[in-house]
C-alpha positions in Angstrom: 91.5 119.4 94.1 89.8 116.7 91.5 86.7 118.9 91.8 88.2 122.8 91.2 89.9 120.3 87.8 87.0 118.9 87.0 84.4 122.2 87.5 87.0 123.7 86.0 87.3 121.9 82.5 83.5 122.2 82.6 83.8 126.2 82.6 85.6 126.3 80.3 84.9 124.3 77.8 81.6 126.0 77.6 82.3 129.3 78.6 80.5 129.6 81.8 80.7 130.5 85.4 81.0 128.7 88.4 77.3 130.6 89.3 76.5 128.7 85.7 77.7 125.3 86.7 74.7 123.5 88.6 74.7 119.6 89.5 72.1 119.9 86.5 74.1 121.0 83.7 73.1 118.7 81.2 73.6 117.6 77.3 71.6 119.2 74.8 69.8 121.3 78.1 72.7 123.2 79.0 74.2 126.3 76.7 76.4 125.5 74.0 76.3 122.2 75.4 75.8 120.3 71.6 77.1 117.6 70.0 80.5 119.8 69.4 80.3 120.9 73.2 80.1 117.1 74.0 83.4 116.1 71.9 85.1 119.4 73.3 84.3 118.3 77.0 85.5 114.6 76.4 88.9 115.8 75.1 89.5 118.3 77.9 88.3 115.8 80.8 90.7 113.0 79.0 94.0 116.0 79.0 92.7 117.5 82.4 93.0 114.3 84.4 95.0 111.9 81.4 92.5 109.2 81.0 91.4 107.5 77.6 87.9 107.6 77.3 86.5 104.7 75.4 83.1 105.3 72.7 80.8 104.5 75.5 81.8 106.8 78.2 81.8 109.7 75.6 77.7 108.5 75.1 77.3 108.2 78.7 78.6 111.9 79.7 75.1 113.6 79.3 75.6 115.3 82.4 77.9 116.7 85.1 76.8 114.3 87.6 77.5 111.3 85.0 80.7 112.3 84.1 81.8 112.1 87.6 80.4 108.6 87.7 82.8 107.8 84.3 85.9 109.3 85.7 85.1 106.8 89.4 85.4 103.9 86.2 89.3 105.0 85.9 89.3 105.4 90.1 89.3 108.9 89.7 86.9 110.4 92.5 85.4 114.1 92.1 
């Protein structure tokens, strides 16, 4: 369920498709994945699974895989 939510945000947030979404997708890498795309994605994960994210976790989600190792911070598992 966590991971549907969490692929989820992830399409669309940046407009993509789950053929899109790769364990790769990556800051700055990815397509319209920018500084605007990062803020964007770190409001929808916070609404999608109501967790506060603190200045550091919003620098530390560069990627898809590292944003599932913030939300484990806040015991959420994806």
């Amino acid at each position: 369920m966590n991971t549907e939510k969490y692929n989820r945000v992830f399409m669309e947030t940046f407009h993509i498709d789950d053929e899109q979404l790769l364990p790769e997708y990556t800051f700055k890498v990815s397509p319209n994945w920018d500084s605007v795309g990062q803020m964007m994605l770190c409001s929808a994960i916070e609404d999608a699974f109501e967790v506060r994210l603190d200045g550091e976790d919003i620098l530390n989600i560069t990627s898809y895989q590292e944003g599932k190792k913030t939300l484990a911070k806040y015991g959420i598992e994806i």
